[in-house]
Structures are given as structure tokens and as C-alpha cells.
N, C-alpha and C positions, 0 to 999 in steps of 0.2 A: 159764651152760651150760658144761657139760664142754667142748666140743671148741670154745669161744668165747675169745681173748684179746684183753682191752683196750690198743689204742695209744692214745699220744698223737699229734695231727697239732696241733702249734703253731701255725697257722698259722690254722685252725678250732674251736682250743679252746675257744671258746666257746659257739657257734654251732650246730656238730656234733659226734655220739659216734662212735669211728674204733671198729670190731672187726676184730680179725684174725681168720679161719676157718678152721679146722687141716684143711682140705678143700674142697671144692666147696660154689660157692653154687649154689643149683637156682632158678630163678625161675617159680615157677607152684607151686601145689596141687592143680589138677588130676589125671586118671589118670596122664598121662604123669610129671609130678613125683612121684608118689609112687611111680610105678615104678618109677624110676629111684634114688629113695631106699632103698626095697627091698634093689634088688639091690645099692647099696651097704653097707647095713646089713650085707648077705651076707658083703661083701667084707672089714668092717672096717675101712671106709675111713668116716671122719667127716663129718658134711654139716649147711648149713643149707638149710633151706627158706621162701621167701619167698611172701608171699602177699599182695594187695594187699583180697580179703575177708576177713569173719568166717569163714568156713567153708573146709572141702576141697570140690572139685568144686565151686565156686560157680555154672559152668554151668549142673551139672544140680538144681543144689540150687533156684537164682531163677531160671533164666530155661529151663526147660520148662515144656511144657505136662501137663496132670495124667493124660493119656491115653496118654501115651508110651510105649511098650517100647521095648527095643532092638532092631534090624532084624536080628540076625543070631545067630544060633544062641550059647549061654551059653559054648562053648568056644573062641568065635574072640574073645571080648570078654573074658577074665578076664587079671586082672595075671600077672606073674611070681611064682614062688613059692608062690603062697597060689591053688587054686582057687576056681570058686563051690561055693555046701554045695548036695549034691546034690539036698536036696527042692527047691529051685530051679527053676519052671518052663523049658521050652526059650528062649524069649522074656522074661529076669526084665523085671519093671516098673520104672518109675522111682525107686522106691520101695526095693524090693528091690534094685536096683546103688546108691542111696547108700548102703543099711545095709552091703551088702560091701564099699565104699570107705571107711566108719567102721570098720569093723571087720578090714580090710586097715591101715588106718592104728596101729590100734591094736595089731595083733599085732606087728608093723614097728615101733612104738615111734617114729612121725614125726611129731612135733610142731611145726607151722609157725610161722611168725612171723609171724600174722595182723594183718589193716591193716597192711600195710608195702608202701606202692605203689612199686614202682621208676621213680625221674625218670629216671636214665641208669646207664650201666655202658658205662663205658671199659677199652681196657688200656693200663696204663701202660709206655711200653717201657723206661725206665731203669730203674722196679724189677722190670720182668717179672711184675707184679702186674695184677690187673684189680681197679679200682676201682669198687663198684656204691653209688650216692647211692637211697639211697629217702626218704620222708616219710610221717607217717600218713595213713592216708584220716578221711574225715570222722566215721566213727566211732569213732576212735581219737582226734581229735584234742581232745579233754577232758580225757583221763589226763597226767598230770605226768610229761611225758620231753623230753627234745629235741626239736626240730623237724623234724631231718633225724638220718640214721643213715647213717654210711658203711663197707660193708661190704668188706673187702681179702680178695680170694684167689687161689689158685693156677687155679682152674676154676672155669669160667662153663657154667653149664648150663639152656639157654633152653629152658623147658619150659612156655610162656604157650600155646601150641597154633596149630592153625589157626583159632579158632571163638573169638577172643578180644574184638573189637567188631565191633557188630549192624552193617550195612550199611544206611543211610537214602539211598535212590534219593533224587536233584533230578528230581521230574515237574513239569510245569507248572500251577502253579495248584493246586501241593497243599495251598499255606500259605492258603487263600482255603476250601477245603473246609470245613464247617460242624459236621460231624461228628465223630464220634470217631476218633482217625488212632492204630493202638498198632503196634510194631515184634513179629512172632511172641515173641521174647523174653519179652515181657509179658502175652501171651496164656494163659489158662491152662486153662479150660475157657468153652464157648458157652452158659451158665445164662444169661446176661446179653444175649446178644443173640437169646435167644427170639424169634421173630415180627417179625426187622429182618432187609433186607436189608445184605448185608455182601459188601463186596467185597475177595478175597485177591488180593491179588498176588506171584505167584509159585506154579510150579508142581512144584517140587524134593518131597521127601517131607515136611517141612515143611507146604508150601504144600496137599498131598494131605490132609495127616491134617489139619490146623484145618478145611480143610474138610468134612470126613466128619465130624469131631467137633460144627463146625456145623448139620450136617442131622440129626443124632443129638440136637438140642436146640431141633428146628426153628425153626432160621432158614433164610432162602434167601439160601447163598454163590454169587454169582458167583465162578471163578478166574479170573484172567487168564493168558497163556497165551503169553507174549511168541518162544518159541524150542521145537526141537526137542527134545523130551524123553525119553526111554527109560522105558519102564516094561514090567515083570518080577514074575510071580507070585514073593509073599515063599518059597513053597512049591510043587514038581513032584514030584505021585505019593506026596506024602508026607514031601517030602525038601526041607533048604532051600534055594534055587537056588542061593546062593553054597558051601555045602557042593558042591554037582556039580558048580559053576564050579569052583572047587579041585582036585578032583579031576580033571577033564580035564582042566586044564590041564599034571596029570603026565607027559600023557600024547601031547597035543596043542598045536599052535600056538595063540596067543590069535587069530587071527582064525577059526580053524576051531571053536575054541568059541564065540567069539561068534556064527559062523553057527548052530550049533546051537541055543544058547541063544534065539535070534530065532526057532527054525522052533517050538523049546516052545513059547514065550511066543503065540505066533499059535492055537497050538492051545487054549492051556489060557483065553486072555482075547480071542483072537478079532481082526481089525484095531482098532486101536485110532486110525486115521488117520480111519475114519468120526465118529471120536468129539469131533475135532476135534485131538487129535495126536500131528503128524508128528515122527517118529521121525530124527536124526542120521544123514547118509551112513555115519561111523565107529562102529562094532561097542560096545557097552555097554562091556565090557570094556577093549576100546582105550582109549575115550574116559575113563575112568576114569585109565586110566597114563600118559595123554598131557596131558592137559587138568584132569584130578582133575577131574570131574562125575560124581557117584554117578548109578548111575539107579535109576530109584521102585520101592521094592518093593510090591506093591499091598496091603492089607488091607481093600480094598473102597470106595474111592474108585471105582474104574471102574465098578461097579455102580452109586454114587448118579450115577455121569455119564448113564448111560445109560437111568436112569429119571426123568430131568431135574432132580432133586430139587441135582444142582451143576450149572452150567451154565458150558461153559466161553468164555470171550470173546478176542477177540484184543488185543494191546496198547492201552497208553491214552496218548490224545494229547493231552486236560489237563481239569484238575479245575473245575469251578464251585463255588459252595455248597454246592448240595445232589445236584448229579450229575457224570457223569464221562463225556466223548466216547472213543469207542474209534477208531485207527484205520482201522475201517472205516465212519465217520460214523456206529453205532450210539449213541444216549446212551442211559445207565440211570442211573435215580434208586435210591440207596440212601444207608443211614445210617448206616454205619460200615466202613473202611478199616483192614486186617491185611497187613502186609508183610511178607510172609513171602520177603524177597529175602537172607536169609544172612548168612553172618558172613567177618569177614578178621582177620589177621594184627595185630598191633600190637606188632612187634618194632622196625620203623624210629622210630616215636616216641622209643623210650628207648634202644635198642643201638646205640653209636659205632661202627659197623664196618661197610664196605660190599663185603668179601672177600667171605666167607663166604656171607652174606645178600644176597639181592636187593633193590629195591627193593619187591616187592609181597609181603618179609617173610617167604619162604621161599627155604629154602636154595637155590642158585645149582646145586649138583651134584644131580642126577636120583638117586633112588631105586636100588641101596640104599648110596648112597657119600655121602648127605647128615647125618647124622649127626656129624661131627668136622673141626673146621676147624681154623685154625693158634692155637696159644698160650695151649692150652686152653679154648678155645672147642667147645662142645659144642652142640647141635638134639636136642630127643627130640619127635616125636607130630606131625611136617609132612613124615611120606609118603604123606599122603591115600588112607592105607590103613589108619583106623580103630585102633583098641585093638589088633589085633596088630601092624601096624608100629610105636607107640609102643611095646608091650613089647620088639619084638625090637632098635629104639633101644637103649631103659634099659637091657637084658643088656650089648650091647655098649658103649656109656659105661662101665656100672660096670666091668667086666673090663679095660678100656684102662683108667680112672684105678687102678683095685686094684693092677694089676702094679707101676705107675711105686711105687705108694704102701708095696706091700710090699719088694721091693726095697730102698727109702730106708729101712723101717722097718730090715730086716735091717741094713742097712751101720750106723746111728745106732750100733746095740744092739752091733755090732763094736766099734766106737768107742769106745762108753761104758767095753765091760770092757774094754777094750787101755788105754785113759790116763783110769780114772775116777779116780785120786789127783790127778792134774793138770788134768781139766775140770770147767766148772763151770756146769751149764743155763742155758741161756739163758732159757728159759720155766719 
């Protein structure tokens, strides 16, 4: 690769392949990585990108479900640079944002370095270098290369996301359950559990759509329903709620829109406390910037609540064989268990650095100053504000590493014609 140079590191010559990176390494493939690759591409500034699958977006590539849209209108979800193409529904499908993110990638010209799981990335303070160790994944590991790959750069650019490993709740007695137990991840449509009852756990949007996608294939989903929830027409008057959230927010404080937003919501879906639930003291919105807990856009879950066809339950307090007691000494028998309890962080496994990052894998400084740490240490797509906080990330990463890089580029190029009879490249 062009913007690749081979070291030697003596010390692992045999063992491991040392590359130097005439730029930032980006770790992730996802949107935020490749947004950020983008707008470096923009910049002229060189980069690798790591990926520990076969694909970009491996999220949404293997682990959604086949019924998915995106929740939020096509302008607030599109990369940098490159829009969506207009005949593009409002809502595109799951389907429809991998083909934009192949073909984002492709006009970008970002070619990752697929199966390359990163074990760790240190920085090194003597060379002022950061060190990133990866190895193949299991799919890669056939091909005749090394075993481990050690990639040296000036910038470290953590772009693995918030939504990088599924969350497997410890309930009791779940390993004794008889049936089939899958993590939402692996869920992909309800063809399969026709005419079985299924119980979700988890009430997030998620946890909303498997179930609706459930009863859409009749089966009978119980949800579980452990905490307060928020939920919010995906759409008001026409309009889509977080488009008027936005917009008030121009104009008003966020708890004076979140009141409003809560007096629609009542109007448009009616209490939804009768339905079995209760709604957060703290304002949707709030609780969003405070806590990062999205709240449910509906697309008609409330409807199958309310014609019984989902039924919702309160939390579970342990599993038998073939049923499941709820804390409120209810037991129901059913035949299949969907966790649809979320995803976390997986930055502390591999990143030596405890500044920066907190312990539960997101940046330490609150939105929007979480983005750039010390020593080039860079965060894009963990401001729990969706495809537009990782865009407005990537903008800024690229523009902060571009300046330092054109600058140095400028002075080299002085250098060069002021004593090119006397110097002699180093690379």
C-alpha cells in the first residue's frame, strides 16, 4: 500500500510484521470509521483502516434484524460528504444504508484491512508512537501471513463505536432453560417462531420491533418490561418527531421541549402507563444527554400492546426448563427467549489508556469535547447521538489531524528545495 512503510522491530522479527503508517490508524469499519476516513481523504491526509470483520458495517451487515429501517429521517443519518441518492425513501431500509455505505466507501476509495482484530494499542512514550498489535480473526486465519501485525502511528483513531459487543444479562436459571435462548443480534426475522410463544427481553426499540415483527408472523411475544421507558410517535402531523425536537430546541430550553414533546406524545398514542409503561421522572430528551437511553419511536408496537396480541410482563426472577417466574410470582410457559438487552463498548479490552476513556469504554469528557484526547488519541461515534454526532466527530478529527499534517507537509517541501543537493530521504 502507498501510504504503508515496512519496519523492522529485531526483537520480533520473526514472530511479527512491524508497519509504519504515514497517518492515522482508524480502528473500526463501521459508519463512524469510514467517516472519518472520508473526510480525511478530503484532507489529503493518508490512513489505515482496520477491521476485525469480512465486511464495512459488520453491525448492520450480520447482526440486524431483516425488518429494520432507520429511525430517523435520511438527512440526520447520511455521512459527510457524500449524501443519500434522492429516490431514497424517508426511512431508507437496512438494505438500502448498506448499499450507501458500499458505495460511500467506494467513491472514498477506503479499503480496509479486513480480519484484522486489534489485541491492544498502546502508546509508546519514548518514541511518541502508538503501537496497535492485531491478529487475524478466524477467518483469515488460513491465509499465509503472520500471525500478529504491528501497526506504528502518529494517530490513533477509535472508531469500534458504542454497539460493539451484544450484552448477555446473568438471570437465574437461564443456563437450565430448555429452549432456544438467541441475543436480538442473531435474530432476523419471526418465520421460525410461527405459533411459539417467545419471550423478549427488553423493551428499548429493539426489543419493540422483534416483537411486532413477532406478531406479524404469528407468534405470541411476551416483552418484559423491567424499567421505565419513553416512547414517542416515530412521526407528528406528518413530521418526524426528532426533526421538531431539533427544531425547538433552536429555539427553546430542552426541558421545555421535552414538556411539549410528552403533551404530543399523550395526544397522538394516548397514556401509555395504562398499557403497562411507566414513563421516566426525566424528559426523553434529557434522559437522552444525560444517561444516552434513546426513547422508542413507535411504528406500531403500541397498537399490538393494546390489542393483546404483545403482552407486556414485568421483570424475571428465574428461568426453569420450560418456564420463566416473573417478579410478580406470575409464571409463563414459553419456547423461546430473545434478548434484546443491547450492546456496549469494547474499547477497555484492547486500548491501554485509562485518560481519555472511562472504564464503561466511553470517553470520560461529556459531549461535544469527547472527541480528541492527549497524543493523538482520537474517539469518533460515542456521543450517543447517532450517525450525526459520529459525522460531526469525523469533520472534526479530520481538520485537527489535516492542519498538523499540511503544515509538516509544507515545511518538508521547504526543506527539500532549500538543501535537496545535501539530503537524502529517508523513506
Amino acid at each position: 500500500m502507498e501510504n504503508l512503510f515496512r519496519l523492522v522491530d529485531h526483537e520480533d522479527f520473526f514472530s511479527r510484521r512491524c508497519i509504519w503508517v504515514n497517518g492515522p490508524v482508524i480502528v473500526g469499519a463501521g459508519p463512524s470509521g469510514l467517516a472519518t476516513a472520508a473526510c480525511l481523504r478530503e484532507q489529503g491526509v493518508p490512513f489505515v483502516v482496520l477491521e476485525r470483520a469480512d465486511c464495512i458495517a459488520s453491525l448492520w451487515q450480520k447482526r440486524t434484524y431483516n425488518r429494520l429501517k432507520l429511525h430517523l429521517p435520511k438527512q440526520f443519518c447520511q455521512l459527510p460528504k457524500l449524501p443519500f441518492p434522492e429516490d431514497f425513501p424517508e426511512y431508507p431500509t437496512k438494505m438500502q444504508f448498506i448499499d450507501y455505505l458500499e458505495s460511500y466507501a467506494r467513491h472514498f476509495e477506503i479499503n480496509p484491512q479486513f480480519n484484522e482484530c486489534v489485541q491492544s494499542a498502546r502508546y509508546d512514550e519514548t518514541s511518541g508512537l502508538w503501537r496497535v498489535r492485531t491478529a487475524p480473526t478466524a477467518a483469515a486465519s488460513g491465509q499465509a501471513r503472520p500471525a500478529e501485525v504491528e501497526y506504528i502511528c502518529r494517530w490513533l483513531v477509535v472508531a469500534t463505536g458504542e454497539n460493539a459487543e451484544c450484552v448477555m444479562p446473568e438471570i437465574d436459571g437461564l443456563g437450565e432453560f430448555g429452549g432456544e435462548i438467541m441475543h436480538a443480534c442473531e435474530y432476523k426475522s419471526g418465520e421460525k417462531f410461527a405459533g411459539k410463544k417467545v419471550l423478549v427481553v427488553g423493551s428499548g426499540n429493539s426489543g419493540m420491533e422483534v416483537s411486532l415483527d413477532l406478531c406479524n408472523y404469528s407468534a405470541s411475544p411476551s416483552m418484559v418490561v423491567r424499567s421505565s421507558v419513553h416512547v414517542l410517535p416515530r412521526e407528528i402531523l406528518g413530521k418526524s418527531t426528532f426533526e421538531l425536537a431539533v427544531f425547538l430546541m433552536k429555539w427553546l430550553p430542552i426541558w421545555f421541549v421535552d414538556k411539549l414533546l410528552l403533551i404530543l406524545a399523550w395526544l397522538v398514542l394516548g397514556n401509555i402507563e395504562k398499557l403497562g409503561l411507566k414513563r421516566p421522572s426525566v424528559g426523553p430528551l434529557e434522559l437522552k444527554n444525560t444517561k444516552g437511553k434513546t426513547p422508542v419511536l413507535d411504528i406500531g408496537a403500541l397498537a399490538k400492546i393494546r390489542s393483546g396480541d404483545i403482552k407486556v410482563v414485568p421483570g424475571i426472577k428465574r428461568f426453569s426448563k420450560s418456564q420463566v417466574e416473573l417478579v410478580n410470582g406470575e409464571t409463563l410457559n414459553v419456547d423461546s427467549v430473545i434478548l434484546a438487552t443491547g450492546y456496549r463498548s469494547n474499547v477497555p479490552s484492547w486500548l491501554q489508556e485509562n485518560e481519555f476513556f472511562s472504564k464503561n469504554g466511553f470517553p470520560r469528557s461529556p459531549f461535544p469535547n469527547g472527541w480528541k484526547g492527549n497524543s493523538g488519541l482520537y474517539a469518533v461515534g460515542f456521543t450517543r447521538r447517532g450517525l450525526s454526532g459520529a459525522s460531526s466527530d469525523a469533520m472534526r478529527i479530520a481538520q485537527d489531524i489535516g492542519k498538523v499534517w499540511k503544515d509538516e507537509t509544507r515545511q518538508r517541501n521547504k526543506g527539500t528545495s532549500a538543501c535537496h543537493r545535501r539530503c537524502i530521504s529517508q523513506f
